[in-house]
N, C-alpha and C positions, 0 to 999 in steps of 0.2 A: 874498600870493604869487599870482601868475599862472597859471593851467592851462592847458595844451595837450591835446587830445586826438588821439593817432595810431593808427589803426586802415590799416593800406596792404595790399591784396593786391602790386602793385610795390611792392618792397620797396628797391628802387635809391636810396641815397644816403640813406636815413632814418635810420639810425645818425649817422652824421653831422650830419643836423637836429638831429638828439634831441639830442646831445653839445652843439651850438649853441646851445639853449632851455636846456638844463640851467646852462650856464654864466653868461647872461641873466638867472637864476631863475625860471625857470617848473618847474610842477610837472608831471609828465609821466603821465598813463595810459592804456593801451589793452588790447587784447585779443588772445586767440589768438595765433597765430603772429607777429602784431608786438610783442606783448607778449615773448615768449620771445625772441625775436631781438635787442630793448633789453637786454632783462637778461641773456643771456650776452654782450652787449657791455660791459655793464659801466653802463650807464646806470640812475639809479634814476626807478624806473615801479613804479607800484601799477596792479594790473586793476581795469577798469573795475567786476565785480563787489563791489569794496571799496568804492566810489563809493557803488554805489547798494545794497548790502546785500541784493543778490539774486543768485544765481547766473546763469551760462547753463545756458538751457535747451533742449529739443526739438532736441539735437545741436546748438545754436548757431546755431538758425534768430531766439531772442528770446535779447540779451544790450545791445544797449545803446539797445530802445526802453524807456525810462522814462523820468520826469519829473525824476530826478538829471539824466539829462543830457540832454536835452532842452531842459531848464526852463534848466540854466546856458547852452543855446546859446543858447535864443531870448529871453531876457530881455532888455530894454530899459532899458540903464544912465541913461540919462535922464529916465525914468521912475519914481518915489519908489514906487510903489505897488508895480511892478515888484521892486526892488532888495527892500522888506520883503516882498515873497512869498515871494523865495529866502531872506531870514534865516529866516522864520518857518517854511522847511520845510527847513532845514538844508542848501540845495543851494549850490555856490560856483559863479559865474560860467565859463565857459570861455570862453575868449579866441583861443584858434587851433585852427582842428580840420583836421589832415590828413588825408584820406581818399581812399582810389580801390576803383574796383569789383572784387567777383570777377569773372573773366579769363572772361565770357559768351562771345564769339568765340570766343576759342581753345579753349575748352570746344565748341563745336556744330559746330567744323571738324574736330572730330577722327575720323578715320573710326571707323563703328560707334557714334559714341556712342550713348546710348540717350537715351531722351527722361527716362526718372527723374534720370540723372546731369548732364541737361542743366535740369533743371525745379530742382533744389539749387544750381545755380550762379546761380542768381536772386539777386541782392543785394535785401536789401529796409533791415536798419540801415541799414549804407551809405548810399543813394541820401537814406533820413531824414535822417539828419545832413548830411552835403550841402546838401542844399533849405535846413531849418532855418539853416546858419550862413550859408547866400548868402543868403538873405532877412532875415537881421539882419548883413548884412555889415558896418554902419557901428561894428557893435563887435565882430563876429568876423572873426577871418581864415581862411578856408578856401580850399585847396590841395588841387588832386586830382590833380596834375601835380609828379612829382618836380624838374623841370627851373625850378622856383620856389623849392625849398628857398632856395637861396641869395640871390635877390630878397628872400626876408621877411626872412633873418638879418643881411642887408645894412643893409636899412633900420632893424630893431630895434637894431644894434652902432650904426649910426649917427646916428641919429634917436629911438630911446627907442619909436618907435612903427610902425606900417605906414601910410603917409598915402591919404587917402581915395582917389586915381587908382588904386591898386596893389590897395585896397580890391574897388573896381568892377570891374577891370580881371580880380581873379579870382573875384568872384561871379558874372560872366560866361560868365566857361571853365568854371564851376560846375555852372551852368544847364546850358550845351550839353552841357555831360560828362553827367549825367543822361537828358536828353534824348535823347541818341543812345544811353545803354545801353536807355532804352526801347523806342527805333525797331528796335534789336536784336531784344529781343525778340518784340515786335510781328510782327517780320518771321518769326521763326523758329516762331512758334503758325499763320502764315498758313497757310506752306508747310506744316505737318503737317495743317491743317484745308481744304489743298486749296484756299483761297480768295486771287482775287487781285485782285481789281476792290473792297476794303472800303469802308465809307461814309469811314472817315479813311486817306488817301493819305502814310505817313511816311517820308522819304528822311533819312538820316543820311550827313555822310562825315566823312574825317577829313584834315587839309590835308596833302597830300604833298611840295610846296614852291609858293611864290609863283611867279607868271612874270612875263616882263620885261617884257611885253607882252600885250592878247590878240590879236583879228584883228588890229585895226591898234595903231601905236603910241602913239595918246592914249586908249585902252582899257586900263584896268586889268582881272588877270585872276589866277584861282589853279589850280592842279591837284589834285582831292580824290581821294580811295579810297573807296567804299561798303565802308559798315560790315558790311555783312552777309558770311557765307563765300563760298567759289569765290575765283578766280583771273583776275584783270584786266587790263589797261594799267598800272596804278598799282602793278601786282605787279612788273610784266615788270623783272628784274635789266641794269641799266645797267651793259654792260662797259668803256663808251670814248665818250669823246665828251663834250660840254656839253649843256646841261638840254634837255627839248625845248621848243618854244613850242607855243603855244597850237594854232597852224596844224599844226606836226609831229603833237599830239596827236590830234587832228581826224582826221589823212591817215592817220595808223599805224591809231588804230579800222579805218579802214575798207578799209585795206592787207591787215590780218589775219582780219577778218571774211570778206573775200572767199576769200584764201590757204587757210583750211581746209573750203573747201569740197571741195576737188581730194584722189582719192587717189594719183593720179601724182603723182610729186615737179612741183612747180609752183613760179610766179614771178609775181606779180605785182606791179607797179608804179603808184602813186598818183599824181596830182596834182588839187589843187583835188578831193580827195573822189572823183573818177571814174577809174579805169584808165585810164591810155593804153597799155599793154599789160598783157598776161596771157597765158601760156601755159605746157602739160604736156607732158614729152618726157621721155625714160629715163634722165636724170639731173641732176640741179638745175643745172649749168654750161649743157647746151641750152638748159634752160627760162629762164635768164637770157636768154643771147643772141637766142633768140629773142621774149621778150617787151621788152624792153629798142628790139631789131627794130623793132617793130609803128609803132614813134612816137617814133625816139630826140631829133627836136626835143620832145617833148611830155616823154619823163622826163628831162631835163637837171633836177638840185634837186630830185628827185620822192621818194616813200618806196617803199622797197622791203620785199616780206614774202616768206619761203621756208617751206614746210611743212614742209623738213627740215633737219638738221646742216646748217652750211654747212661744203664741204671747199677744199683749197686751191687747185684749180682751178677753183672756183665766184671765191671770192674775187679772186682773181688777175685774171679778166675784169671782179668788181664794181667797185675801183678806181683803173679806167682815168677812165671818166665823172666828173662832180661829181655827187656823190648828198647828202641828207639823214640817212635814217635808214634803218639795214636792222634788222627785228626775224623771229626765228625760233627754232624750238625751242632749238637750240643752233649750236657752231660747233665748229670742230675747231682745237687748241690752232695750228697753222701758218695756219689763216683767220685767226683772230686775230690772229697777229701780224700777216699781211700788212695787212690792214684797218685794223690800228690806226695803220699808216702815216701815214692819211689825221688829221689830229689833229682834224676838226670833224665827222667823219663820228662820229654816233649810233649805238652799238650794242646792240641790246635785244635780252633773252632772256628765252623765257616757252613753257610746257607748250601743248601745245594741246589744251584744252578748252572743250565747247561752254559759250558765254555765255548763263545762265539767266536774266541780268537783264532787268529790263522796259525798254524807250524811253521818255525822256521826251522833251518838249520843251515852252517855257516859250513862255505868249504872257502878253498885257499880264493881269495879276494874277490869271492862275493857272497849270495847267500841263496836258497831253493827256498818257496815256501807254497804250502798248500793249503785246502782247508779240512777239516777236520773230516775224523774218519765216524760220520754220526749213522751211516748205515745201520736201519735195525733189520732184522728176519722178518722177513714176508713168509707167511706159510702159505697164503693163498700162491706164490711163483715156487713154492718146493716143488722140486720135480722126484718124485720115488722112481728108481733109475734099477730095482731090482726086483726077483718076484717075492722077496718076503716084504713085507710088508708094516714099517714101524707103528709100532701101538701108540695110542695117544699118551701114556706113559711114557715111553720112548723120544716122541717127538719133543713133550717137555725137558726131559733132560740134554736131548738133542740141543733146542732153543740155550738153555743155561753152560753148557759145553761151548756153544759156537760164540758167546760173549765174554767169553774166558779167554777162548783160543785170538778174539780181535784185540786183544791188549798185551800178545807174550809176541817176544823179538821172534822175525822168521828167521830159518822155518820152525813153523809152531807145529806140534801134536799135543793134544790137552784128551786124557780120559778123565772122565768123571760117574759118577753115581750115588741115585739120591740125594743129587742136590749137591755134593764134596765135588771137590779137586781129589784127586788121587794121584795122578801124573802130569809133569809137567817136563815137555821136551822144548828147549829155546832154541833159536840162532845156531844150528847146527848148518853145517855145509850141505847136507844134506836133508831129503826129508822123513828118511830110513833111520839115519842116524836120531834125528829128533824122536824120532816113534819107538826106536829100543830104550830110549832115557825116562819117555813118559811110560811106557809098559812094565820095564823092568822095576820103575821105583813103586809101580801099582800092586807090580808081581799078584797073587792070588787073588786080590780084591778086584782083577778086573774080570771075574768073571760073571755075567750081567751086565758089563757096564758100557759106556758109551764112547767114542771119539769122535773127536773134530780136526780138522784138519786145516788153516790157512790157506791152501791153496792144495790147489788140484795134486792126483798122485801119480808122477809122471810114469810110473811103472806099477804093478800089480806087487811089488816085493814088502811094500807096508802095510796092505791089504792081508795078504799071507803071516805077517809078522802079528796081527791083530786077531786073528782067526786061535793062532797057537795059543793065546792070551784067554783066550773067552770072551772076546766081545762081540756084543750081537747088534751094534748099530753102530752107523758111521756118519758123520755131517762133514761136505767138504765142495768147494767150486765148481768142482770137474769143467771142463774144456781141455783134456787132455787130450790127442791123440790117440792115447792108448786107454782112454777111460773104457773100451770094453772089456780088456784085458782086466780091468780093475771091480768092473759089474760081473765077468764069470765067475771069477774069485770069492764075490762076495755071494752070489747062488750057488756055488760047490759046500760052501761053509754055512748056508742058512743065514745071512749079517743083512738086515738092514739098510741100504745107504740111499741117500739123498744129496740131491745134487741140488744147491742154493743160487746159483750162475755171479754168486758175489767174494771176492776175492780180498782179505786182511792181510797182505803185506801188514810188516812194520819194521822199518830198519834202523 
């Protein structure tokens, strides 16, 4: 007779397995709670303890490391030497071992947990048996994913056997199911010992669905979740709409990242990664229209993100335009339906809280990662670096410029006023060239109005270029050498500036 061993924290669809091996003839045992769940189902299962003639012990921290079964996973049927070790020590081969982890995640998300009740949900059987039957997969089947049950009872009803592709295919998902409950772990001892730069760098995710494409369309691409707790992109509840691509994925990141900067109900609108509008006004229906305003050739197809409910005269205005994707705290049951109008329009919902994760980004065979850029504006370290002097008006829209200007690829120039976006210069080689793109697209409306600048200005010639423009305030790093050259400039011309000593790269 055949053995199977089922030991599942998911318990989803194991009865039914079981009932499927039992009728096959395989002998069936396990433990704990999957043990009792077989047997008031009515399937016949002996505990593992019978197996091996030792109890569990230490509350069921040791119960099925022993060489009973162990020895029957990892034996080598091919092997003569093998086969007489297990007669001569009474142990019977096991042939299929079902297993999945204790629920480590959903254990260390739970608010308050404590670190004892988080340190017990450690699987350590488990992950042994695992290893063991993937590493002798050519004669065990191991399953750590309920959504396989039926794969192996397919093949065994019809085949007599599991064939080596299906074999591979789940010592595989095996491996990485382990793997990633360790990266789990790993991650959650970091955060408790305060450490985030370790000598080993481990990212685990889990696939959230395949996409169609990635940037372009002879790019294959997937959309994953980090394994670790907190609340994501991969979180955010899909009310309406088709999957996102790759591109959407991308733009929303950074749709939303930017959106919860703002405590006034705010709007911001993505494309290609950079805002072409953003703006705050005393109700999210304003803050549409007028960021929307700012560049509405620019957000035609762009993503949109709102900090609040959206109500039904936000909606109502959003779709007028062709838009992609709107994501925001929630919506209000009449936004919805208006919106849902649109059948290709994207709609995602997700809590807004701060992103703890680290940035990666991948170069040729390995990977840079840092941590997030959560700098806010300190007003009390502004340094006023000229003799005009910004008004407290000024200095607010200064503040709503310089959190605009930390979310656009450098080099960035961002002018604004009243609370809009009006220009927006990105990722130019220069930072002259970035400051003609945001001025020019501002053209008349900058005159009143503000800029910021990512980083220092290494020369007085965008200084000069802002002056011809009408702008009478400037927010920017300075630590340039030539930052005097940049302060006469701005006292020949009457301009404002303020030097922050804080620096928004974004590449």
């Amino acid at each position: 007779m055949k053995r199977a061993l089922i030991s599942v924290a998911n318990k989803d669809g194991v009865v039914d397995f079981a009932r499927g091996l039992e009728k096959l003839g395989y002998e069936i045992i396990s433990t704990g709670g999957t043990y009792r769940s077989l047997q008031e189902a009515g399937v016949s299962v002996k505990q593992v303890a019978d197996i091996t003639g030792f109890p569990e012990i230490l509350d069921g921290r040791v119960k099925t490391l022993h060489p009973g079964i162990h020895g029957g996973i990892l034996a080598r049927r091919e092997l003569p030497e093998h086969m007489q070790q297990l007669e001569e020590n009474q142990i019977t081969p096991i042939d299929i071992v079902a297993v999945n982890l204790y629920p480590f995640r959903e254990t260390i998300s739970k608010p308050g947990v404590s670190i004892e009740e988080a340190i017990e949900n450690i699987d350590i059987g488990g992950p042994s048996m695992v290893r063991s039957a993937a590493k002798n997969h050519q004669d065990v089947v191991i399953i750590v994913k309920p959504e396989h049950y039926r794969l192996v009872l397919d093949e065994l009803e019809q085949n007599g056997e599991v064939s080596p592709e299906t074999r591979l295919k789940l010592a595989l998902e095996a491996f990485s199911h382990t793997a990633a409950y360790d990266a789990m772990i790993a991650g959650y001892l970091s955060r408790l010992n305060h450490s985030i730069f370790n000598d080993n760098f481990i990212l685990a995710g889990e696939k959230v669905y395949e996409l169609r494409y990635g940037e372009n369309p002879h790019q294959k691409a997937c959309f994953y979740r980090n394994m670790n707790p907190g609340q994501g992109l991969p979180d955010a509840q899909v009310l309406h709409g088709k999957e996102l691509s790759y591109n959407n994925i991308v733009d929303t990141e950074a749709a939303w990242e930017l959106v919860k900067e703002f405590e006034e109900p705010a709007c911001v609108i993505i494309k290609h990664t950079n805002p072409c509008g953003a703006a705050v006004a005393d109700t999210l229906e304003q803050a549409f229209m007028r960021a929307f305003g700012a560049d509405p050739v620019s957000a035609f197809g762009g993503i949109i993100a709102f900090n609040r409910t959206v109500d039904l005269a936000t909606a109502r205005k959003v779709v007028e335009p062709f838009m992609e994707v709107i994501i925001a705290p929630d919506y209000e049951d009449e936004a919805l339906e208006c919106l849902r109008a649109k059948k290709n329009l994207r709609l995602l919902k997700l809590p807004i809280e701060e992103n703890q994760e680290l940035l990666l980004k991948t170069v040729s065979g390995g990977f840079v990662i840092q941590e997030r850029d959560f700098e806010e504006l300190d007003f009390d370290k502004l340094q006023v670096v000229t003799e005009v002097k910004p008004t407290p008006e000024q200095l607010k829209e200064l503040a709503f410029a310089w959190k605009i200007v930390k979310h656009v690829k450098s080099n960035a120039i961002v002018v604004t006023k009243n609370g809009v976006s009006l220009g927006v210069g990105a990722g130019q080689m220069n930072r002259v060239g970035s400051a003609a793109i945001a001025l020019q697209h501002a053209g008349d409306k900058c005159q009143g109005a503000v800029m910021a600048s990512d980083a220092f200005f290494p020369f007085k010639d965008t200084v000069e270029m802002a002056a011809r423009y009408g702008i009478t305030a400037i927010i920017q790093p300075g630590g340039s050498i030539r930052d005097e050259e940049s302060i006469v400039e701005c006292n020949q011309h009457g301009i404002a500036m303020v030097f922050t000593g804080v620096r928004h790269f974004r590449h």
